[in-house]
N, CA, C and O atoms as a GROMACS GRO file, in nm:
protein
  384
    1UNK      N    1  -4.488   8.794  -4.536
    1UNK     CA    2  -4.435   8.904  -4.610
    1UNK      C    3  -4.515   9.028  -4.572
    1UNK      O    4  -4.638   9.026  -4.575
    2UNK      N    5  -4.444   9.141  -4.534
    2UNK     CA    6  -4.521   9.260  -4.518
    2UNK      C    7  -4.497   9.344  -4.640
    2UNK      O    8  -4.424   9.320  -4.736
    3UNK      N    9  -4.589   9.468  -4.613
    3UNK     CA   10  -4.536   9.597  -4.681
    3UNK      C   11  -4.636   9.703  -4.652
    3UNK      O   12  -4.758   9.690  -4.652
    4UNK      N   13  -4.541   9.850  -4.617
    4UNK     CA   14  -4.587   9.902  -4.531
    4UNK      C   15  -4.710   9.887  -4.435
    4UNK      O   16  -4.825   9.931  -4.430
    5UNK      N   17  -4.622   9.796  -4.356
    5UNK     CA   18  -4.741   9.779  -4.207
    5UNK      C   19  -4.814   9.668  -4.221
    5UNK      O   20  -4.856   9.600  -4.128
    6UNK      N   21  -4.840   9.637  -4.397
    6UNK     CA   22  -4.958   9.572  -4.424
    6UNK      C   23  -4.950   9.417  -4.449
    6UNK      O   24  -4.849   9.393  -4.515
    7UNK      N   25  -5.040   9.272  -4.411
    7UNK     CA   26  -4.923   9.185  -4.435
    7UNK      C   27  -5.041   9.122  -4.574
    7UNK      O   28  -5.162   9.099  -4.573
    8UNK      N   29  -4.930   9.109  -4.685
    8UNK     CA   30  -4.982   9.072  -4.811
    8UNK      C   31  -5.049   8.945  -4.738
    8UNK      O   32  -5.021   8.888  -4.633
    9UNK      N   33  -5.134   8.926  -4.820
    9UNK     CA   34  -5.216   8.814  -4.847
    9UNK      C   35  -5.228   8.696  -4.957
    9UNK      O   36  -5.332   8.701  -5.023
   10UNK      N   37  -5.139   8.592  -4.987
   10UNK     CA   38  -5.147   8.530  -5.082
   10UNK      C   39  -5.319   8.487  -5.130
   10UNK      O   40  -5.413   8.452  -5.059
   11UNK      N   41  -5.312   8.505  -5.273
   11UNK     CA   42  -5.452   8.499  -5.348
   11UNK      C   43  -5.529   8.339  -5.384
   11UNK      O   44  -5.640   8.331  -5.438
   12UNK      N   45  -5.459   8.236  -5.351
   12UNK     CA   46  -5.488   8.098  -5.320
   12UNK      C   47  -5.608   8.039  -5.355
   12UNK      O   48  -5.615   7.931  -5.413
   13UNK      N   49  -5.723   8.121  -5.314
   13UNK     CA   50  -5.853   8.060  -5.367
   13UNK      C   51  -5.890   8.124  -5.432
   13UNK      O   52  -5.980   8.072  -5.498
   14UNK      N   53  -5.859   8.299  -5.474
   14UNK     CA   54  -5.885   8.341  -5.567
   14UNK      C   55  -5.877   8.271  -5.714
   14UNK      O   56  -5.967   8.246  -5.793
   15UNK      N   57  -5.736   8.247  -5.722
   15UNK     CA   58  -5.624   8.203  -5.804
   15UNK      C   59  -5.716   8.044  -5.845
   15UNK      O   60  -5.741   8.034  -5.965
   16UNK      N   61  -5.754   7.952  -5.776
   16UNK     CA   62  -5.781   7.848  -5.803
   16UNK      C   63  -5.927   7.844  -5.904
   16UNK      O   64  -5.943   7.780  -6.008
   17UNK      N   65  -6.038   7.949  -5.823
   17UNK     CA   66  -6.188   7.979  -5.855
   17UNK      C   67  -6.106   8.021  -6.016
   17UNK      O   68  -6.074   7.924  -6.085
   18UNK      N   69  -6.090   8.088  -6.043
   18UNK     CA   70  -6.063   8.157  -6.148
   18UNK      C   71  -5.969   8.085  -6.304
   18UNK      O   72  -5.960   8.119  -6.422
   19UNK      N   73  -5.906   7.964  -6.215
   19UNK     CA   74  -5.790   7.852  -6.290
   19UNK      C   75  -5.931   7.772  -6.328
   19UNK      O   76  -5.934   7.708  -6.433
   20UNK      N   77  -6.046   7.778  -6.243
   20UNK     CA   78  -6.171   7.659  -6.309
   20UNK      C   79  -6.191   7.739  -6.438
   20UNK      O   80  -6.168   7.695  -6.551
   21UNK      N   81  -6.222   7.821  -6.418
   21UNK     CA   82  -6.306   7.918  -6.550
   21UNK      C   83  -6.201   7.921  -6.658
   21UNK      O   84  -6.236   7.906  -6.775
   22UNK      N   85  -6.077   7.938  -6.628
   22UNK     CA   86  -6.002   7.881  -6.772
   22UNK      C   87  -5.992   7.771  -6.829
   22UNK      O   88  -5.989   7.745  -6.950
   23UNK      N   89  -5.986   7.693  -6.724
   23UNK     CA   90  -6.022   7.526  -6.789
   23UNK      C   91  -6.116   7.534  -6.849
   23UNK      O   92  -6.102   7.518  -6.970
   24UNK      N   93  -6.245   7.560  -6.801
   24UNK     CA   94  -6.374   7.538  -6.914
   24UNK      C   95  -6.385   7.631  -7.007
   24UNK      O   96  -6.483   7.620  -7.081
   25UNK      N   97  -6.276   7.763  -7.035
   25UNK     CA   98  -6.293   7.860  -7.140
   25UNK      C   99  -6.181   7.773  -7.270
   25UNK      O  100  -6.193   7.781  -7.392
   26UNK      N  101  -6.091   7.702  -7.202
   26UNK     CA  102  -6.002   7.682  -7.308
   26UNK      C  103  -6.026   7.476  -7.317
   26UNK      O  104  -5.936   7.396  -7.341
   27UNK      N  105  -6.139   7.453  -7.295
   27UNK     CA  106  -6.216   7.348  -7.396
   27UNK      C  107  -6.177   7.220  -7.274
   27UNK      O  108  -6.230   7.112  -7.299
   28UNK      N  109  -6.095   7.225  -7.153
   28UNK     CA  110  -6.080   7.145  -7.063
   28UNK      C  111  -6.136   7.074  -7.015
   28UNK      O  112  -6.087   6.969  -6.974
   29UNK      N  113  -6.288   7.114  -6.998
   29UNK     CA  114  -6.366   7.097  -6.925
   29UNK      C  115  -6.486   7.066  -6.944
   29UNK      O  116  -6.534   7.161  -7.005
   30UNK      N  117  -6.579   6.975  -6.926
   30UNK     CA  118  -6.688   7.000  -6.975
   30UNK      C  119  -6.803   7.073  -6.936
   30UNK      O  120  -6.827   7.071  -6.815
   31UNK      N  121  -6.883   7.138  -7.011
   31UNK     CA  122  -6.953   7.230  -6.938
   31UNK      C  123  -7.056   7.170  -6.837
   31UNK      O  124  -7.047   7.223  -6.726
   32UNK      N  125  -7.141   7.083  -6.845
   32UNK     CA  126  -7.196   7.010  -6.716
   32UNK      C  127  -7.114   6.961  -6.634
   32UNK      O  128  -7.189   6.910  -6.551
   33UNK      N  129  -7.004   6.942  -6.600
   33UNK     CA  130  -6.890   6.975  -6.495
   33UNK      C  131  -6.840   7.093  -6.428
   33UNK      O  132  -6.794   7.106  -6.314
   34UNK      N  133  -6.860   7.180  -6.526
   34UNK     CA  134  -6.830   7.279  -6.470
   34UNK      C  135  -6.943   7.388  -6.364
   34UNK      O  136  -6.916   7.457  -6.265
   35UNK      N  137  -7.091   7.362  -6.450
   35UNK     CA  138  -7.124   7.445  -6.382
   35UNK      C  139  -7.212   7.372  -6.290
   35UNK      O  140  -7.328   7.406  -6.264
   36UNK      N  141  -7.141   7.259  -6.235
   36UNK     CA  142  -7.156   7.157  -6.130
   36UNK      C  143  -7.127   7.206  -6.066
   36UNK      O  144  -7.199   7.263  -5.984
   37UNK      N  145  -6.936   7.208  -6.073
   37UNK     CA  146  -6.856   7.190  -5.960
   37UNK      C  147  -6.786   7.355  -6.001
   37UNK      O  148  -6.682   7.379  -5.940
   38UNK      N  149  -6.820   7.435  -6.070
   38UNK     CA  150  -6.778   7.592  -5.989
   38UNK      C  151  -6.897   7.655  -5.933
   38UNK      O  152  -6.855   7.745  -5.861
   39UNK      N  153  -6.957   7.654  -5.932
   39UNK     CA  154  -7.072   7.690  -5.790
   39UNK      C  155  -7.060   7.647  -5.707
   39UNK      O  156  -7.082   7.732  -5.621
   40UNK      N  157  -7.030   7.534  -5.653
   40UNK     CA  158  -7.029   7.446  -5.549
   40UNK      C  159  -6.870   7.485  -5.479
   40UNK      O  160  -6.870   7.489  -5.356
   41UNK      N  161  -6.702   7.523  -5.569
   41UNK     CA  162  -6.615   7.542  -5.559
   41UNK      C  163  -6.620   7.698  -5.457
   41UNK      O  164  -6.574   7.729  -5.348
   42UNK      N  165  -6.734   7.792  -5.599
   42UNK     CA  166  -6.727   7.928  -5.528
   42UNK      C  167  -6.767   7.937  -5.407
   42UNK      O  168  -6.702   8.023  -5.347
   43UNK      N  169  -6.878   7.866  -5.318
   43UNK     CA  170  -6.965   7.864  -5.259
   43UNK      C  171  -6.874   7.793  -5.098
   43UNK      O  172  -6.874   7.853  -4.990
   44UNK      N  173  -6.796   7.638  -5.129
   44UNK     CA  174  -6.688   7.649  -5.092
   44UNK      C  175  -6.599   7.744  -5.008
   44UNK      O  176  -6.599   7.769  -4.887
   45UNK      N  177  -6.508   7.799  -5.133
   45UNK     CA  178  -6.399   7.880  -5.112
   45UNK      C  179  -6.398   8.018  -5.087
   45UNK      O  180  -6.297   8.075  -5.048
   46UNK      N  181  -6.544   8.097  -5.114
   46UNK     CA  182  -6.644   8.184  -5.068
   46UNK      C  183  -6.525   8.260  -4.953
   46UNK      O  184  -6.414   8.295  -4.994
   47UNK      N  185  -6.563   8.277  -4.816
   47UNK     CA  186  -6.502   8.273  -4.702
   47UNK      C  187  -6.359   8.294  -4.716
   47UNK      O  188  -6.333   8.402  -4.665
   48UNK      N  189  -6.278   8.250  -4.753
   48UNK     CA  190  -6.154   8.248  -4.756
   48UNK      C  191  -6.105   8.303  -4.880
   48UNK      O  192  -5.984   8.328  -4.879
   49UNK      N  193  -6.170   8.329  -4.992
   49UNK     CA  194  -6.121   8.443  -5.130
   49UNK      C  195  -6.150   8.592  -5.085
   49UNK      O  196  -6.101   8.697  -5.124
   50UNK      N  197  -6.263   8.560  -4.973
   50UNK     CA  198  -6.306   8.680  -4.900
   50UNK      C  199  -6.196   8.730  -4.834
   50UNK      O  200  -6.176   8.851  -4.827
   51UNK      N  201  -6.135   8.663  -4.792
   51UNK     CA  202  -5.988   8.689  -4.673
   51UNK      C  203  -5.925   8.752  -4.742
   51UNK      O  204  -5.865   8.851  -4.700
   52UNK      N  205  -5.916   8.706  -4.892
   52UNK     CA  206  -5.771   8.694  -4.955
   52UNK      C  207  -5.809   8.842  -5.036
   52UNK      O  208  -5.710   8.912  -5.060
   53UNK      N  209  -5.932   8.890  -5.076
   53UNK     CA  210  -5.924   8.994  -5.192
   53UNK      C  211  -6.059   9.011  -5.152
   53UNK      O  212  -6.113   8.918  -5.212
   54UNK      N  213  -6.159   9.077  -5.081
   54UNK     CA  214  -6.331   9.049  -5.004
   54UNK      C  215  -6.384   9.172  -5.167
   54UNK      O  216  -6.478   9.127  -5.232
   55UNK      N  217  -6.336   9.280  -5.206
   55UNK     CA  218  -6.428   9.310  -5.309
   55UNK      C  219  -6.383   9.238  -5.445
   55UNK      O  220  -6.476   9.233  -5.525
   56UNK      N  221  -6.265   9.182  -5.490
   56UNK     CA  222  -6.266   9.115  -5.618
   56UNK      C  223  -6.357   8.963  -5.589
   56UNK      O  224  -6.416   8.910  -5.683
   57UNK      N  225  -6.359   8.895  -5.437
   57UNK     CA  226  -6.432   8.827  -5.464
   57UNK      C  227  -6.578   8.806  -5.483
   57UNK      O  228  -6.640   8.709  -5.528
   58UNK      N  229  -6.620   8.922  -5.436
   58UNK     CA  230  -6.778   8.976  -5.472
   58UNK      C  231  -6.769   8.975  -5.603
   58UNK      O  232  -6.850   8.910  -5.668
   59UNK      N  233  -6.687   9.035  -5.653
   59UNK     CA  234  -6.720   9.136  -5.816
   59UNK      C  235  -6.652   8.963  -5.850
   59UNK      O  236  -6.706   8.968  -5.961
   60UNK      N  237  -6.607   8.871  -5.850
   60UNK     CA  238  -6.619   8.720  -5.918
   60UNK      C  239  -6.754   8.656  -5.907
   60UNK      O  240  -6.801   8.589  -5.999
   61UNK      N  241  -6.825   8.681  -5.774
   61UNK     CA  242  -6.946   8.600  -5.723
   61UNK      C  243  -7.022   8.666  -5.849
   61UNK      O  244  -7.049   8.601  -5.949
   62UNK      N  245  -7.054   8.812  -5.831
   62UNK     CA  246  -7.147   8.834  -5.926
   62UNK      C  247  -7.119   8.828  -6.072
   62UNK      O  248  -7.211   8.798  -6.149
   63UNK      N  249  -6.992   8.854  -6.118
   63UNK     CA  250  -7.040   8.811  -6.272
   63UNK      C  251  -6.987   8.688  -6.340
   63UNK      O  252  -6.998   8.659  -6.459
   64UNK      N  253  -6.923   8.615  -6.237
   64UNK     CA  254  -6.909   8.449  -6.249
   64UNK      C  255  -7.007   8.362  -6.220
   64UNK      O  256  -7.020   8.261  -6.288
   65UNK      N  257  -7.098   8.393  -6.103
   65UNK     CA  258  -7.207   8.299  -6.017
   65UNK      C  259  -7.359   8.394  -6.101
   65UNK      O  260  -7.427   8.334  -6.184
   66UNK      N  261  -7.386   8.510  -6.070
   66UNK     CA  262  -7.508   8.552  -6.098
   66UNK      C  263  -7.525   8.611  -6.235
   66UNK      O  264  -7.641   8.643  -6.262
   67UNK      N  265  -7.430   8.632  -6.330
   67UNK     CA  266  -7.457   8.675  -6.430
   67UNK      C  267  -7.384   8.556  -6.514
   67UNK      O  268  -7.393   8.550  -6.637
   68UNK      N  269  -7.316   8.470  -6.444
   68UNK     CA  270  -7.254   8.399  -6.545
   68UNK      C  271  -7.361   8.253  -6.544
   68UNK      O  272  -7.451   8.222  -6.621
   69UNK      N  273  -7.310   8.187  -6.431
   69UNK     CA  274  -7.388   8.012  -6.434
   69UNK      C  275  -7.520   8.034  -6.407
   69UNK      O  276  -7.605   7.958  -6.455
   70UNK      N  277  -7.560   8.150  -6.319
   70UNK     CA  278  -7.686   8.104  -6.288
   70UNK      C  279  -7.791   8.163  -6.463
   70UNK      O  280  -7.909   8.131  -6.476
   71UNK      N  281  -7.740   8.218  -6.534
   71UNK     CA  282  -7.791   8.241  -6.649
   71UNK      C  283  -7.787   8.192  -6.748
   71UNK      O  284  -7.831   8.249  -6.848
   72UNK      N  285  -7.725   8.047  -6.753
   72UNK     CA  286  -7.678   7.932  -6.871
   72UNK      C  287  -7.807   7.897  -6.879
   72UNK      O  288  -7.851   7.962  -6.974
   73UNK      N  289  -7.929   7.804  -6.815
   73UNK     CA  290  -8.025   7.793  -6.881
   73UNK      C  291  -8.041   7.802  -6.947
   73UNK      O  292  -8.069   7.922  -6.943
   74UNK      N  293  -8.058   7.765  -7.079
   74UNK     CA  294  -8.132   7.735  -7.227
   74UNK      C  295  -8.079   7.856  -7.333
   74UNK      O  296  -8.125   7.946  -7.404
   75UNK      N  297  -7.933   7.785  -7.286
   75UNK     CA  298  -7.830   7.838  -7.391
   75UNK      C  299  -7.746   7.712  -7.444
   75UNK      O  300  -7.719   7.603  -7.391
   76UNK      N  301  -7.721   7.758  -7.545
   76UNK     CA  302  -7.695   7.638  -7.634
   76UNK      C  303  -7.500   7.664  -7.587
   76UNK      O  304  -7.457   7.778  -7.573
   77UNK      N  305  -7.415   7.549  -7.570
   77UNK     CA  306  -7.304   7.529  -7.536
   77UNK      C  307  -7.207   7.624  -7.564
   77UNK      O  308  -7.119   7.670  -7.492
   78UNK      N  309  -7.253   7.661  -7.744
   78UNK     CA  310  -7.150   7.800  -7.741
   78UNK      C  311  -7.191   7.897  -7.654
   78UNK      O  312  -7.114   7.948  -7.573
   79UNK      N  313  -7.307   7.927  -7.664
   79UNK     CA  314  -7.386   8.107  -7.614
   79UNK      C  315  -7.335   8.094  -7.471
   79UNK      O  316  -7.284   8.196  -7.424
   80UNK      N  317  -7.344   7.961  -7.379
   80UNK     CA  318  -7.269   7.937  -7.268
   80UNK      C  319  -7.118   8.008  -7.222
   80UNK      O  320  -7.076   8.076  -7.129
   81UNK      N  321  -7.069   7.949  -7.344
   81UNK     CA  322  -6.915   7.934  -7.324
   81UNK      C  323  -6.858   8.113  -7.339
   81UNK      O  324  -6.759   8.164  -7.286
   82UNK      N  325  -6.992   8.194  -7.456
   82UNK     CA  326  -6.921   8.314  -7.521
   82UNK      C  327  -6.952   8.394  -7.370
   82UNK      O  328  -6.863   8.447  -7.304
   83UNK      N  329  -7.097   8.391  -7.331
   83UNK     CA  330  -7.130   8.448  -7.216
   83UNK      C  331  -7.001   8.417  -7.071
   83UNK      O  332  -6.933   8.507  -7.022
   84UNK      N  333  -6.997   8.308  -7.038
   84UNK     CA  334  -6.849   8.285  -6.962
   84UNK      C  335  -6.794   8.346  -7.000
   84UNK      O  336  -6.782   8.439  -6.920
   85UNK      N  337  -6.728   8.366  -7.104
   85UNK     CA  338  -6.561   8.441  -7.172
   85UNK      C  339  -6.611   8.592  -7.128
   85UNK      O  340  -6.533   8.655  -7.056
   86UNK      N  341  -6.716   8.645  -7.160
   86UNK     CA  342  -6.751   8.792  -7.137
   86UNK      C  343  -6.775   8.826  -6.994
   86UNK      O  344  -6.760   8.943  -6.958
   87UNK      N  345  -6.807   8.749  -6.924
   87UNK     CA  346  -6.796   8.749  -6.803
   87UNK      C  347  -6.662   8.748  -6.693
   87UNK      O  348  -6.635   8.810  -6.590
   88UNK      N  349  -6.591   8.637  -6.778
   88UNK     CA  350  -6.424   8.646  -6.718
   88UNK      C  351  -6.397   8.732  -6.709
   88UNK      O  352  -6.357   8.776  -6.602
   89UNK      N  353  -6.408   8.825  -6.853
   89UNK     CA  354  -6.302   8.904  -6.885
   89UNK      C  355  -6.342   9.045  -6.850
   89UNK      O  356  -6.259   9.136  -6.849
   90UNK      N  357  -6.482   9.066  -6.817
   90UNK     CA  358  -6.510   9.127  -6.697
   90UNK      C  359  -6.450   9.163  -6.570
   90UNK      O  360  -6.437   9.277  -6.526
   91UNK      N  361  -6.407   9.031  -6.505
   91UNK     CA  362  -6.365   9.006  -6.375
   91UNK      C  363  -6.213   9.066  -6.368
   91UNK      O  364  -6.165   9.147  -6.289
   92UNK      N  365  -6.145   8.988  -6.496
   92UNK     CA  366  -5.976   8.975  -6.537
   92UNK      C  367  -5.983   9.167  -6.569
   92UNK      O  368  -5.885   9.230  -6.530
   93UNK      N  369  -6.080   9.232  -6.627
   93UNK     CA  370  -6.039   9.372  -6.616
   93UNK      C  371  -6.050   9.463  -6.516
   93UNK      O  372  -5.994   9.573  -6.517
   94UNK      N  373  -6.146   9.406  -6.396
   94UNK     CA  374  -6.155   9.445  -6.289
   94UNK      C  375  -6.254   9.536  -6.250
   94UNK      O  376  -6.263   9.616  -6.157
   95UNK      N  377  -6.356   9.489  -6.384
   95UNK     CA  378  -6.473   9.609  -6.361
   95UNK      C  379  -6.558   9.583  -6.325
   95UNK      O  380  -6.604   9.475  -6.360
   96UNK      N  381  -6.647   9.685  -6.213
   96UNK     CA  382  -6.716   9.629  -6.112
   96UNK      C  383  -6.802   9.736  -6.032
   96UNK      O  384  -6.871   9.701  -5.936
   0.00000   0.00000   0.00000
């Protein structure tokens, strides 16, 4: 698919990185699963979200990966979960 000149890019690993973080916001998931296997997902799919969107996937790395998981440490499951949600919704508004 083009448009002007330009050829869209389906959002694929964006879309997926971001489907984890709702699972574990809306109780899917457990949180030692999650912040297993979405670091390991981002880290992954890194490269190719880069393709797909290269500054929304920075502005995910940092306040999903560096302000979000790598700052769970010795937070109790909610303070986890509220910090995630504030962090999403960070990302989902696009501020950066």
């Amino acid at each position: 698919m083009q448009s002007e000149g330009r050829m869209t890019v389906r959002r694929t690993n964006v879309g997926a990185l971001l489907r984890m973080v709702r699972q574990y916001l809306n109780g899917e998931t457990q949180r030692s699963d999650f912040v297993l296997d979405f670091p390991y997902e981002m880290e992954k799919r890194y490269r190719k979200a880069a393709e797909e969107d290269e500054e929304y996937t920075e502005m995910m790395y940092y306040y999903l990966i560096e302000c979000g998981t790598d700052r769970g440490e010795g937070l109790s499951d909610e303070e986890f979960r509220q910090l995630m949600r504030k962090q999403y919704d960070e990302v989902m508004d696009g501020v950066y």
